[in-house]
VEXVOLUM-403895 format. One record per residue: z, x, y of N, C-alpha, C in turn; residue number from 1. Coordinates in steps of 0.001 Angstrom, whole numbers, plus 500000, padded with zeros to 6 digits. Each point is the difference from the previous one (the first is absolute). Layout:
<n_pz = Z; n_px = X; n_py = Y; ca_pz = Z; ca_px = X; ca_py = Y; c_pz = Z; c_px = X; c_py = Y; n = NUM>
...
END
This chain:
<n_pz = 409764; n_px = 384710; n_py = 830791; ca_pz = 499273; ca_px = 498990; ca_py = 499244; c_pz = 499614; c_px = 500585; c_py = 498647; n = 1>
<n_pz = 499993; n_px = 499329; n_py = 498955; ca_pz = 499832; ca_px = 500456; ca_py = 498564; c_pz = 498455; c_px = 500191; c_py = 499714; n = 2>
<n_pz = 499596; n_px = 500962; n_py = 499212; ca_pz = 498855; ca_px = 500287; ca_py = 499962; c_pz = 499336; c_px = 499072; c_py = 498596; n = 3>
<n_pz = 501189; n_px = 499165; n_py = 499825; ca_pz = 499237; ca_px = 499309; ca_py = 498536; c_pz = 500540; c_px = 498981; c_py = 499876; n = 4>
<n_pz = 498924; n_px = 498654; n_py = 500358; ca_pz = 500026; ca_px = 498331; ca_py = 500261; c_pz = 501008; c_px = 499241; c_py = 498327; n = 5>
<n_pz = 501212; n_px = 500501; n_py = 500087; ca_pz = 500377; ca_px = 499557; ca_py = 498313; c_pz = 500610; c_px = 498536; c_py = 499715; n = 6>
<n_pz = 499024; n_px = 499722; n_py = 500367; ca_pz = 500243; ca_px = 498103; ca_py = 499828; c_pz = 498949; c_px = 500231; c_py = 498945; n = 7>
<n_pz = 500320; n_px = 498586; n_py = 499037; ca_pz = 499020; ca_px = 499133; ca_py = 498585; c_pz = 498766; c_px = 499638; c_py = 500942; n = 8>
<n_pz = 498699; n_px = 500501; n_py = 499277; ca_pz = 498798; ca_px = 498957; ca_py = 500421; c_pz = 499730; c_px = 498503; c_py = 499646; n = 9>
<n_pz = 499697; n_px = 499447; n_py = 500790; ca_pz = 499767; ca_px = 498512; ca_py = 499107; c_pz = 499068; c_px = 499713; c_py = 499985; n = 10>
<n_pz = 499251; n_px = 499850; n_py = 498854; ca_pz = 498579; ca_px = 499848; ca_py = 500214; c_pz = 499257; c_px = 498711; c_py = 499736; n = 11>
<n_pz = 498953; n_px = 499872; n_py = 499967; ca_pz = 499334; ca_px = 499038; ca_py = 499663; c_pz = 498729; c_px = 500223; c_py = 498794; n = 12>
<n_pz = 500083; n_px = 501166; n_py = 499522; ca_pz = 499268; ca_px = 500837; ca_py = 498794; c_pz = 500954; c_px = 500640; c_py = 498678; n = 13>
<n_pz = 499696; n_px = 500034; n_py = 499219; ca_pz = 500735; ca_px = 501048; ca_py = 498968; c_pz = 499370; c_px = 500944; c_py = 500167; n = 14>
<n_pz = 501471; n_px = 500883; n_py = 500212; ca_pz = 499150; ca_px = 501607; ca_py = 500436; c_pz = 499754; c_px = 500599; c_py = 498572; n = 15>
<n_pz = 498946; n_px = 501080; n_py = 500127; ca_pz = 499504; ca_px = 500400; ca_py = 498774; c_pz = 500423; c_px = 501359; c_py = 500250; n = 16>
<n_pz = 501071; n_px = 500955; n_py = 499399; ca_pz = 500362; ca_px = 501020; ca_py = 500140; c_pz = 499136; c_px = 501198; c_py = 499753; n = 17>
<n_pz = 500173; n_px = 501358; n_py = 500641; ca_pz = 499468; ca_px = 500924; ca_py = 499191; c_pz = 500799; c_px = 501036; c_py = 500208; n = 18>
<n_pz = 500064; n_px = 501307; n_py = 499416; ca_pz = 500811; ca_px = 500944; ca_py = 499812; c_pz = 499569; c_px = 500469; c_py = 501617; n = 19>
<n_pz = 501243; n_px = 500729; n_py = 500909; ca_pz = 499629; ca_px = 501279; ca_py = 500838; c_pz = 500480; c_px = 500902; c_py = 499597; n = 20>
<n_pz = 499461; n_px = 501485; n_py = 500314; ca_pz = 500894; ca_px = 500675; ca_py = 500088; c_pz = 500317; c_px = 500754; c_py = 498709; n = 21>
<n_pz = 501008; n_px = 500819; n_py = 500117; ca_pz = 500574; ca_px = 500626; ca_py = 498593; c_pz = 501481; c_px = 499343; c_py = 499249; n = 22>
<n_pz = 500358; n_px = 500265; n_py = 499216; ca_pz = 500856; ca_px = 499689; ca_py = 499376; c_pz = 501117; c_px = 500645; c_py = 500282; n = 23>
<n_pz = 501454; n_px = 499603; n_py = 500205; ca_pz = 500838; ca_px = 500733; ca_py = 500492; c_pz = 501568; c_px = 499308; c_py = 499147; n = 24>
<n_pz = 500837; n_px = 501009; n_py = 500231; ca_pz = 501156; ca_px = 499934; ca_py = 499431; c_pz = 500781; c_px = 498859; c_py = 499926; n = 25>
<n_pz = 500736; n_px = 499089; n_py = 499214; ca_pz = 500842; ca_px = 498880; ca_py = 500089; c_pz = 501104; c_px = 500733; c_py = 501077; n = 26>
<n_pz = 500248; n_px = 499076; n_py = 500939; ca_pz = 500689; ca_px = 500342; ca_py = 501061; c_pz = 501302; c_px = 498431; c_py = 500204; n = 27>
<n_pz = 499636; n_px = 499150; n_py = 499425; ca_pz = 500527; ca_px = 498659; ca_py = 499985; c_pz = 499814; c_px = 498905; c_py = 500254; n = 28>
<n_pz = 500327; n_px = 498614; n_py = 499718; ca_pz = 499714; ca_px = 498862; ca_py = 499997; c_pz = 498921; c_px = 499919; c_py = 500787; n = 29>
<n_pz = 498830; n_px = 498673; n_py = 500094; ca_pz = 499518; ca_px = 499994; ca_py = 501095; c_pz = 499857; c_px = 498449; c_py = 500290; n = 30>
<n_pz = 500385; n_px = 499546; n_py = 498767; ca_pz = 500108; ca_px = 498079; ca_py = 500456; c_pz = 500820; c_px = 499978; c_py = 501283; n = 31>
<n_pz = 499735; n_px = 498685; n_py = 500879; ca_pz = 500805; ca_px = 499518; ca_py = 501044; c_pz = 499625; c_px = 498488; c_py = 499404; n = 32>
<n_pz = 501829; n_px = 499761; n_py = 499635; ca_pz = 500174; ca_px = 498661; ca_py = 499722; c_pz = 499427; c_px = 498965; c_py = 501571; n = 33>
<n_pz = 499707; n_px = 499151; n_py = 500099; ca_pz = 499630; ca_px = 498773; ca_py = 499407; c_pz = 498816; c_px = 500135; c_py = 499156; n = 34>
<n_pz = 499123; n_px = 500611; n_py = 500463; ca_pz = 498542; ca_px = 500497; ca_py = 499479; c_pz = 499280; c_px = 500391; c_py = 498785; n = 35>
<n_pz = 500928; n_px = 501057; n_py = 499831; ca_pz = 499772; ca_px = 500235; ca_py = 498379; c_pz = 501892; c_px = 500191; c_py = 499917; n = 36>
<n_pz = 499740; n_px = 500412; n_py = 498269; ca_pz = 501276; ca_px = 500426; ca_py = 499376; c_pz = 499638; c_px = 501270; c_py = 499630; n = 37>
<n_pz = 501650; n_px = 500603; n_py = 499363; ca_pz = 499897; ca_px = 500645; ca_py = 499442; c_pz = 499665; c_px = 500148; c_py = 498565; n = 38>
<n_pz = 499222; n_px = 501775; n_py = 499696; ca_pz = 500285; ca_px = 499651; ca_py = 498368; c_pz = 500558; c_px = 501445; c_py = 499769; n = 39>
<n_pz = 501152; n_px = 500222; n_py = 499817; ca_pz = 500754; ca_px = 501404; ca_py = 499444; c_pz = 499055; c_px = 500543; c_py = 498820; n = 40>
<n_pz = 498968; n_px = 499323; n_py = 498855; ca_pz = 499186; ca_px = 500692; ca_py = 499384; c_pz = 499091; c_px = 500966; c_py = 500423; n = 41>
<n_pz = 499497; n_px = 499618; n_py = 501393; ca_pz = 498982; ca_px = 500756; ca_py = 500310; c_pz = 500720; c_px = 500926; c_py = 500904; n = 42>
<n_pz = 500889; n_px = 500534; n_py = 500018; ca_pz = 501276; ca_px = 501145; ca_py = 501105; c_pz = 499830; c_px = 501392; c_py = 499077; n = 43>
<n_pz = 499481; n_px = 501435; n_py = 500496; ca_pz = 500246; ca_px = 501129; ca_py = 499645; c_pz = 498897; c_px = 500651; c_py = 499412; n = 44>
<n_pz = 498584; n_px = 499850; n_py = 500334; ca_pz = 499054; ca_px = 500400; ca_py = 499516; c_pz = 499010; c_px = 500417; c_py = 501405; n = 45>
<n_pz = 498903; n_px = 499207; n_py = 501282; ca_pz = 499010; ca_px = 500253; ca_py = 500607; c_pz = 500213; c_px = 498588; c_py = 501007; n = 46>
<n_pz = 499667; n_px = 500056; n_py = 500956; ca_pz = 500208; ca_px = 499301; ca_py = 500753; c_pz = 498089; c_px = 500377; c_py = 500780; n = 47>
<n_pz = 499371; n_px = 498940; n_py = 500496; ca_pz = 498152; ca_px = 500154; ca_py = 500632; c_pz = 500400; c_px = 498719; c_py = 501027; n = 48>
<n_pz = 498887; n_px = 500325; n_py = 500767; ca_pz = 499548; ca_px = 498670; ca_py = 501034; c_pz = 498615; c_px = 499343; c_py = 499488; n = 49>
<n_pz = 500318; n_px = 499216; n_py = 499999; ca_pz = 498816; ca_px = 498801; ca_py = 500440; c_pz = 499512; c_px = 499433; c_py = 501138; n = 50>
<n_pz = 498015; n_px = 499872; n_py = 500131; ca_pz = 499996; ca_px = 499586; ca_py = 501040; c_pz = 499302; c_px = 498514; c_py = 499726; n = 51>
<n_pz = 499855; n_px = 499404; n_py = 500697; ca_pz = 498953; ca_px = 498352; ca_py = 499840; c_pz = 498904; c_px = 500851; c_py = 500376; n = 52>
<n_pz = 498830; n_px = 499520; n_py = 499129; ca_pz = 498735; ca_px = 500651; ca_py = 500469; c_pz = 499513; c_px = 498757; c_py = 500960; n = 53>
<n_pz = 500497; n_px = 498916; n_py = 500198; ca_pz = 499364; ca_px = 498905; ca_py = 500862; c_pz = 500804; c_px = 500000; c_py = 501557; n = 54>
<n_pz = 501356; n_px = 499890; n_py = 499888; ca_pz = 500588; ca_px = 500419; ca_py = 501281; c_pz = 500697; c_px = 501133; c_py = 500690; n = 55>
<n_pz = 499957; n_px = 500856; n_py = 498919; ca_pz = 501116; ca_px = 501406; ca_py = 500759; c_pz = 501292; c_px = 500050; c_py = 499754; n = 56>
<n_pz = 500435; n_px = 498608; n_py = 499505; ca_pz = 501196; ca_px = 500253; ca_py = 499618; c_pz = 500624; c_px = 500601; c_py = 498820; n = 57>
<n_pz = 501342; n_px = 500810; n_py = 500672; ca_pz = 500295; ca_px = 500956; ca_py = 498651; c_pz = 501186; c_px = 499437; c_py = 499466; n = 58>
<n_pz = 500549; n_px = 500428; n_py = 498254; ca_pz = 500986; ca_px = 500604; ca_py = 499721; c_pz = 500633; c_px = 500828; c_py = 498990; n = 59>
<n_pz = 501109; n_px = 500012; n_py = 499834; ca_pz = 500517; ca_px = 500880; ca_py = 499182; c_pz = 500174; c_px = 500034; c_py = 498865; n = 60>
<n_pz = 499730; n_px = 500359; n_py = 498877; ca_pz = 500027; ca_px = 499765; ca_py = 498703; c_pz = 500941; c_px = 501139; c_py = 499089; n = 61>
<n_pz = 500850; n_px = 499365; n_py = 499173; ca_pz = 500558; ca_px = 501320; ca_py = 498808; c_pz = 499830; c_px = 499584; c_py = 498850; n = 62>
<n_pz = 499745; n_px = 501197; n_py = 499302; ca_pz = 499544; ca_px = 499798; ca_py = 498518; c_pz = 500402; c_px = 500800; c_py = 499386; n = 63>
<n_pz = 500743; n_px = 499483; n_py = 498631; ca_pz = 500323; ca_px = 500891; ca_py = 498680; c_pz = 499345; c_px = 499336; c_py = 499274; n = 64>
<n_pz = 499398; n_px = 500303; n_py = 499185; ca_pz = 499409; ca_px = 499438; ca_py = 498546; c_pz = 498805; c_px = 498544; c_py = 500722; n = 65>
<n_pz = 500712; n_px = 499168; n_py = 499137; ca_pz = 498904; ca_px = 498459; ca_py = 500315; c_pz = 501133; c_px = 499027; c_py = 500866; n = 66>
<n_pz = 500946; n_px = 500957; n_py = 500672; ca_pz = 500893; ca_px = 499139; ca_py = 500758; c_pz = 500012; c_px = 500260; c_py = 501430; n = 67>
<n_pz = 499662; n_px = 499455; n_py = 501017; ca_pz = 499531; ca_px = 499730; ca_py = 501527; c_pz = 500938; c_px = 499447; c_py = 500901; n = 68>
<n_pz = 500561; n_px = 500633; n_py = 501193; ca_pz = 500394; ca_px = 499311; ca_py = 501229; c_pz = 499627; c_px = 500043; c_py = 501385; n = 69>
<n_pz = 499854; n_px = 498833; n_py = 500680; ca_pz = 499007; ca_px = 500425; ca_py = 501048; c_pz = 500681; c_px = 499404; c_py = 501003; n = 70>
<n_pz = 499128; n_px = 500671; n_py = 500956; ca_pz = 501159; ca_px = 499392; ca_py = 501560; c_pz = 499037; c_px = 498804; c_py = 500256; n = 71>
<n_pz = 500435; n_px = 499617; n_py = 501030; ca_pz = 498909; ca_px = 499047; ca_py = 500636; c_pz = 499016; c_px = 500598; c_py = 500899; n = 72>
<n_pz = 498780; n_px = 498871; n_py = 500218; ca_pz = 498896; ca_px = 500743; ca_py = 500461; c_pz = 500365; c_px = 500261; c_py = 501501; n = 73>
<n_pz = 499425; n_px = 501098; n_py = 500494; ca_pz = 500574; ca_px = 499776; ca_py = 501795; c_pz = 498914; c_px = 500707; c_py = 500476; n = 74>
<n_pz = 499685; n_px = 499756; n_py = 501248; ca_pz = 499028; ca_px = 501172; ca_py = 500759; c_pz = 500160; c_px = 501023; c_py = 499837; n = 75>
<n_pz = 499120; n_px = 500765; n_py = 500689; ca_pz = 499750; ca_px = 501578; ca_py = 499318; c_pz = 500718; c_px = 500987; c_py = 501359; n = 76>
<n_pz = 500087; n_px = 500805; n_py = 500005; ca_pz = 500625; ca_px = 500870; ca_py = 500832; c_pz = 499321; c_px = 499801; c_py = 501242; n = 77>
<n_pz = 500406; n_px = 500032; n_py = 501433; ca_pz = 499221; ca_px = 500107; ca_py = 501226; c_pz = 499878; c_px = 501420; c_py = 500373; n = 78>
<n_pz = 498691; n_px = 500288; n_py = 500213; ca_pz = 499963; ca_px = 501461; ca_py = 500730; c_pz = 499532; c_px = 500352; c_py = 501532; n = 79>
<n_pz = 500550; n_px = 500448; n_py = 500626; ca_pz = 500029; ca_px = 500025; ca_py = 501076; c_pz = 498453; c_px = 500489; c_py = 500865; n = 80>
END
């Protein structure tokens, strides 16, 4: 069984993001079409997580400059 629920949240709030965590290496895309798109501007610089400070839900964000791609929001890791 997978240790991380990676389905879209659907909510009934706009989640209000906040940074976790440290900043880490562009590693690649993180859009999943239908959800979001891609943007090849923001590819080759830092890649961070986001969390909802209202529900827990996280995701993935990359950033070069003032250009952004993000995955969709999904639950957060399960720990055993």
């Amino acid at each position: 069984m997978s240790s991380h629920r990676n389905v879209p949240v659907m909510s009934d709030h706009e989640h209000t993001p906040q940074h976790v965590g440290r900043d880490r290496v562009f590693t690649g895309p993180v859009y999943h079409e239908p959800w979001t798109g891609e943007n090849r501007r923001a590819h080759g610089n830092i890649e961070y997580t986001e969390r909802c400070t209202e529900c827990g839900a996280e995701r993935l964000v990359v950033s070069n400059q003032d250009d952004y791609e993000y995955s969709p929001w999904s639950l957060p890791p399960l720990h055993p």
